[in-house]
MIPALO-418293 format. One record per residue: x, y, z of N, C-alpha, C in turn; residue in one letter; residue number from 1. Coordinates in steps of 0.02 Angstrom, whole numbers. Example, Ala and Ser with C-alpha at 12.3 -4.5 7.8 and 13.67 -1.06 7.14 Angstrom:
> 660, -284, 390, 615, -225, 390, 660, -165, 390, a, 1
> 642, -112, 354, 684, -53, 357, 645, 2, 394, s, 2
This chain:
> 665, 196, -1570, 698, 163, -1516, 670, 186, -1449, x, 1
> 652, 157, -1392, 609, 148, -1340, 689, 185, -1283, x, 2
> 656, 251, -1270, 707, 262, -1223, 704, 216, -1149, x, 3
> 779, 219, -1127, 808, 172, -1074, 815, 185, -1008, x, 4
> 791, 194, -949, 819, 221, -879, 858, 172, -862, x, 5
> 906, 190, -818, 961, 150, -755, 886, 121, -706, x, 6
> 864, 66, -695, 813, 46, -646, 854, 37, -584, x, 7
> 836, 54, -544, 869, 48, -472, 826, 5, -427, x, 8
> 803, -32, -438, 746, -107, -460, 816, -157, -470, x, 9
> 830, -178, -532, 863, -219, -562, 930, -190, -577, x, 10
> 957, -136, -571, 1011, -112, -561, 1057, -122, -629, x, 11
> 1000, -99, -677, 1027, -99, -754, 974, -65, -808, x, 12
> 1022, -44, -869, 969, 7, -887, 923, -47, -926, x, 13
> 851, -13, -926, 807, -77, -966, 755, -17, -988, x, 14
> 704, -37, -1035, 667, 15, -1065, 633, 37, -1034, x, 15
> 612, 120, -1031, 598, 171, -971, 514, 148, -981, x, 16
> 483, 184, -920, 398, 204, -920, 380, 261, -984, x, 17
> 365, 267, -1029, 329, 329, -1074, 306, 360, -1031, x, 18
> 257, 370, -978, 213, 429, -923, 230, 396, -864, x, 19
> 250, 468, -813, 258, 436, -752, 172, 392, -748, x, 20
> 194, 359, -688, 123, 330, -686, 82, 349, -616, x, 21
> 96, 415, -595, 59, 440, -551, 58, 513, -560, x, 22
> 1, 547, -546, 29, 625, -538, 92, 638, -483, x, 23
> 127, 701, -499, 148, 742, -458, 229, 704, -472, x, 24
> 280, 731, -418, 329, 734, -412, 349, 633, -401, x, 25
> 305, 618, -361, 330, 538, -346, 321, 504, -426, x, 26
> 272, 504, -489, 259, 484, -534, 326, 502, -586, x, 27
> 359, 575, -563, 400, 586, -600, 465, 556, -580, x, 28
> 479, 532, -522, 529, 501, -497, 518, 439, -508, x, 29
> 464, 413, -516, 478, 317, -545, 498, 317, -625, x, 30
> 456, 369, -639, 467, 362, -723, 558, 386, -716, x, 31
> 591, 411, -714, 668, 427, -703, 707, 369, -689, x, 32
> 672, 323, -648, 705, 272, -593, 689, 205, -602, x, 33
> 628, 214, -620, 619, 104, -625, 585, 104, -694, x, 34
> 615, 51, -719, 601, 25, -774, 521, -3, -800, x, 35
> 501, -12, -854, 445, -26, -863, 433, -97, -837, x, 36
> 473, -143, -834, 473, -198, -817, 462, -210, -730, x, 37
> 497, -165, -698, 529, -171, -630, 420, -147, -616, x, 38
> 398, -83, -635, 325, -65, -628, 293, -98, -652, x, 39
> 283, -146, -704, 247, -200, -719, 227, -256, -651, x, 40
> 306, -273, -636, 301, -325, -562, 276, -302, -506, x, 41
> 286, -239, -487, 261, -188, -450, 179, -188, -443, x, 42
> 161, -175, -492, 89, -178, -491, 40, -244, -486, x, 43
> 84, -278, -512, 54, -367, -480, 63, -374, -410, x, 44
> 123, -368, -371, 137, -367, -305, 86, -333, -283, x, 45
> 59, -248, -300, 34, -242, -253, -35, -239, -241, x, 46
> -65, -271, -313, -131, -302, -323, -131, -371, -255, x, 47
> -71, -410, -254, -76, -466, -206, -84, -441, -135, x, 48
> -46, -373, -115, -39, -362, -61, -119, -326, -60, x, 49
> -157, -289, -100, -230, -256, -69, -271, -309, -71, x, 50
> -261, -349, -113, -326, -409, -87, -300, -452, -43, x, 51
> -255, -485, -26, -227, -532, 36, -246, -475, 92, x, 52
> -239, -417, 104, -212, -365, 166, -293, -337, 170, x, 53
> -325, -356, 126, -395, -309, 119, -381, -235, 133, x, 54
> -354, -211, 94, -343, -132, 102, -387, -93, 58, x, 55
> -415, -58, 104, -465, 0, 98, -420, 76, 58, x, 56
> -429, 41, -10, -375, 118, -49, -412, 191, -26, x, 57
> -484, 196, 15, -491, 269, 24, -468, 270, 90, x, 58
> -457, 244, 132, -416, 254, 187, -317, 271, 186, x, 59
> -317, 354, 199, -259, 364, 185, -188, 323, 216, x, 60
> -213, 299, 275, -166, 264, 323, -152, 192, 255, x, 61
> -210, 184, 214, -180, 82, 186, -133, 144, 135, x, 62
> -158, 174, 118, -138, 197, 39, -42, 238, 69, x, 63
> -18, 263, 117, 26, 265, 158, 64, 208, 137, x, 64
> 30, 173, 173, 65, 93, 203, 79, 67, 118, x, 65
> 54, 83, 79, 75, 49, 19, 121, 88, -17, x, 66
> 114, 155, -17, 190, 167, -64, 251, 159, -27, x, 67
> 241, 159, 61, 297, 151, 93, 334, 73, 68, x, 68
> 274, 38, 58, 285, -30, 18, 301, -40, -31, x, 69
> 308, 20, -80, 315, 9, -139, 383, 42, -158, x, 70
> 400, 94, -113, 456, 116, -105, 523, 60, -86, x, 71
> 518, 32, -46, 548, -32, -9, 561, -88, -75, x, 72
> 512, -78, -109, 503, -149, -167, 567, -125, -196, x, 73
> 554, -55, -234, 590, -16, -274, 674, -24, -261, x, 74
> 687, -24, -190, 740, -20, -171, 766, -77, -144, x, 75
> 738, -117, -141, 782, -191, -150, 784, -194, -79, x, 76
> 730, -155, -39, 731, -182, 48, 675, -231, 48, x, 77
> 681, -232, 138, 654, -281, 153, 564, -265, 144, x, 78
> 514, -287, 96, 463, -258, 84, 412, -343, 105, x, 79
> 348, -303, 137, 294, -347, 139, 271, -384, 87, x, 80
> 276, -465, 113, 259, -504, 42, 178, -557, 71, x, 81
> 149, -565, 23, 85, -585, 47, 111, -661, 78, x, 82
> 71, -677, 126, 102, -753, 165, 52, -801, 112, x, 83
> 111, -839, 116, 98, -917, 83, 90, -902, -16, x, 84
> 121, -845, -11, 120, -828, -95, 197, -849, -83, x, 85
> 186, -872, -182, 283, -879, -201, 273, -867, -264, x, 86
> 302, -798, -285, 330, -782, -342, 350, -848, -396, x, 87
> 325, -813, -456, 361, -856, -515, 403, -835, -537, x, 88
> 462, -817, -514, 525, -800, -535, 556, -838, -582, x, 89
């Protein structure tokens, strides 16, 4: 059986990440906190946002600007969405 986190994403428990998916302390806090599903969508979003935004991932200022973005996603605020994209919800 596939253990379950509370996603604070979707605000219900759904089947967890197996490995955080970053080093260090922030990797261990998504894996705790968002669901495999909620990081699945996550990572499409923010494939849309580095190629629409042309972000330079060795520049620490884009790479900043994106977990602050990804943080925001996480939490159900108001987060940067690529213009003239519409989700297939």
């Amino acid at each position: 059986m596939s253990k379950t986190v509370f996603c604070k994403k979707y605000q219900k428990e759904l089947p967890a990440l197996n490995v955080p998916p970053m080093p260090g302390p922030k990797g261990i806090e998504i894996q705790e906190n968002v669901s495999q599903e909620a990081w699945e969508k996550w990572k499409s979003h923010q494939t849309t946002l580095i190629n629409e935004k042309h972000l330079d991932m060795s520049d620490p200022e884009n790479r900043k600007w994106l977990m602050i973005q990804m943080d925001k996603f996480f939490n159900n605020e108001d987060y940067e969405k690529a213009s003239g994209f519409k989700a297939l919800d």
